[in-house]
C-alpha positions as CSV (number, residue, x, y, z in Angstrom):
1,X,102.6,92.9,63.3
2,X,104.1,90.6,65.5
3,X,102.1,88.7,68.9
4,X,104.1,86.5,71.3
5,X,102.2,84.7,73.8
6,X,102.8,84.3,77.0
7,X,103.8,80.9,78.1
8,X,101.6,80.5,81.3
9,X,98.5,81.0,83.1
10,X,97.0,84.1,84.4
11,X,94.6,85.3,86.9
12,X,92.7,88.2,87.7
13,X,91.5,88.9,91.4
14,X,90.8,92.0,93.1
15,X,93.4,92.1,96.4
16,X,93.0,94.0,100.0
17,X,96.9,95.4,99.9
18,X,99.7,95.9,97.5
19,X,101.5,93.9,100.4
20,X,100.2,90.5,98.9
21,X,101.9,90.7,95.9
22,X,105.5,88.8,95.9
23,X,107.5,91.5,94.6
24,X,109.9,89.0,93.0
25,X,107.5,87.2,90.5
26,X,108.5,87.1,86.6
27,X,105.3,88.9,86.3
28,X,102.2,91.1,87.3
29,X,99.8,94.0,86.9
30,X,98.5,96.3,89.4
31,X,95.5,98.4,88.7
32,X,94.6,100.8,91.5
33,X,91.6,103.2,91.5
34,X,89.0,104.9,94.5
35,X,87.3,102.0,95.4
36,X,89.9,98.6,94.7
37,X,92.8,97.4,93.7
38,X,93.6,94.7,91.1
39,X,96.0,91.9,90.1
40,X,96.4,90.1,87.1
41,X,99.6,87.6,87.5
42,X,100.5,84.4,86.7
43,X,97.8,82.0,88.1
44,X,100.6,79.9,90.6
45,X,101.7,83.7,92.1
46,X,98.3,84.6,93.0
47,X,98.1,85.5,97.0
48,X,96.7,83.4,99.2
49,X,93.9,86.2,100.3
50,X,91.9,87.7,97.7
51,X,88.5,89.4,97.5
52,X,87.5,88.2,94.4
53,X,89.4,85.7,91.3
54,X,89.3,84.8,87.9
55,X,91.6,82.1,86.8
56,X,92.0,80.6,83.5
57,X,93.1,83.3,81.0
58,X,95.9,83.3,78.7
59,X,97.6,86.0,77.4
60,X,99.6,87.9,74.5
61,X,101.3,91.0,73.8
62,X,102.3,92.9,70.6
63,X,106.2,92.8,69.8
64,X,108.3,95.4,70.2
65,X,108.2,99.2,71.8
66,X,104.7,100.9,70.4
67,X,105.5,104.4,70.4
68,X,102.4,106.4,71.8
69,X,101.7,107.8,68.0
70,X,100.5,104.8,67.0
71,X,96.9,105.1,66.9
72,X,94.4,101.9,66.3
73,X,96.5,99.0,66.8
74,X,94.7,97.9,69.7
75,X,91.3,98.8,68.2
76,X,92.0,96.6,65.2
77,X,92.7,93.8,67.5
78,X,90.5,93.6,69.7
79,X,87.8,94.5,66.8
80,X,89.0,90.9,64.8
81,X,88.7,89.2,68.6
82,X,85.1,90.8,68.8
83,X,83.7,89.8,65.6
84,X,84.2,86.2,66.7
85,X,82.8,86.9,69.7
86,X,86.3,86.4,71.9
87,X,85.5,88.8,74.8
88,X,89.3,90.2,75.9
89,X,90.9,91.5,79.0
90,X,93.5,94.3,78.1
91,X,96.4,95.8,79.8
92,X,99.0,98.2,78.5
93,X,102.3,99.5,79.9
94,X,104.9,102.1,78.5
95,X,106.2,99.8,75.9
96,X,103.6,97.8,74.6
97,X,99.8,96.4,75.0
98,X,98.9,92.5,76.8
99,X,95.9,91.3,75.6
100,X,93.9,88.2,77.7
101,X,91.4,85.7,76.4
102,X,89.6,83.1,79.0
103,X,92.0,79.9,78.2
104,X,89.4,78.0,75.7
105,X,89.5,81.6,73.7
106,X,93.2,81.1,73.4
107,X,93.9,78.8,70.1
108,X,90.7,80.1,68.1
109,X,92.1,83.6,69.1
110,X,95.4,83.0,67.7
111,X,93.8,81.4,64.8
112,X,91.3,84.2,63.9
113,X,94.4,87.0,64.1
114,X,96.7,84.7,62.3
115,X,94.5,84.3,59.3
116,X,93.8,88.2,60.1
117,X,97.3,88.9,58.8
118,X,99.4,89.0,62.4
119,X,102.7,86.9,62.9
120,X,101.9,84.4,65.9
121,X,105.1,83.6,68.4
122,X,104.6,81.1,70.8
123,X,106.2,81.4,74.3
124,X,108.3,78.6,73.4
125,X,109.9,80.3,70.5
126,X,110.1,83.9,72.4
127,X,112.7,82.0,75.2
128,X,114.6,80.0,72.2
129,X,115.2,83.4,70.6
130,X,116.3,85.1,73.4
131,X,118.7,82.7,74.2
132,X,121.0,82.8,70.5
């Protein structure tokens, strides 16, 4: 299995209004439930105004479109991350699974999963790929 990472930094905060996010940045997560509503975007979007914030993560994602039979990828991963006590912050949208670690996490992270048997992409390689 395939993990590209994700060439910046991220932040997590908890926002007043969906209004605060710039609509037009490469990338971001809303989480919305009864009682707040979340961000996770790259650390230089993050609005001005927030309730609460948690800079300094880094993130990855699984390659490719995970089709919703797939059962125990994320388990798997996260379970390697957890026996080396690397805590994780997960996200998932239709096509695939993000997965966080606090920034000094990062390298021993990728290390751990790459001797775990997964093919580590940096974000560098991701954007030289894309572009041939």
């Amino acid at each position: 299995m395939i993990l590209e990472t994700l060439p910046y930094d991220l932040t997590v905060c908890k926002i007043q209004s969906i209004a605060d996010i710039d609509p037009g940045a490469d990338i971001f997560f809303i989480g919305k439930t009864d009682d707040e509503l979340s961000l996770v975007c790259r650390t230089q979007d993050t609005p001005e105004f927030t309730e609460e914030r948690e800079d300094g993560w880094r993130g990855f994602r699984i390659a490719g479109i995970l089709d919703f039979s797939m059962i125990g990828i994320l388990s798997k991963l996260t379970a390697i991350l957890a026996d080396h006590q690397i805590g994780v912050f997960v996200m998932s949208t239709y096509n695939t699974d993000y997965v966080l670690v606090k920034k000094e996490n990062f390298g021993p992270a990728l290390n751990v999963l790459g001797k775990s048997g997964y093919e580590v992409r940096t974000g560098h390689d991701n954007r030289q790929k894309e572009q041939n």
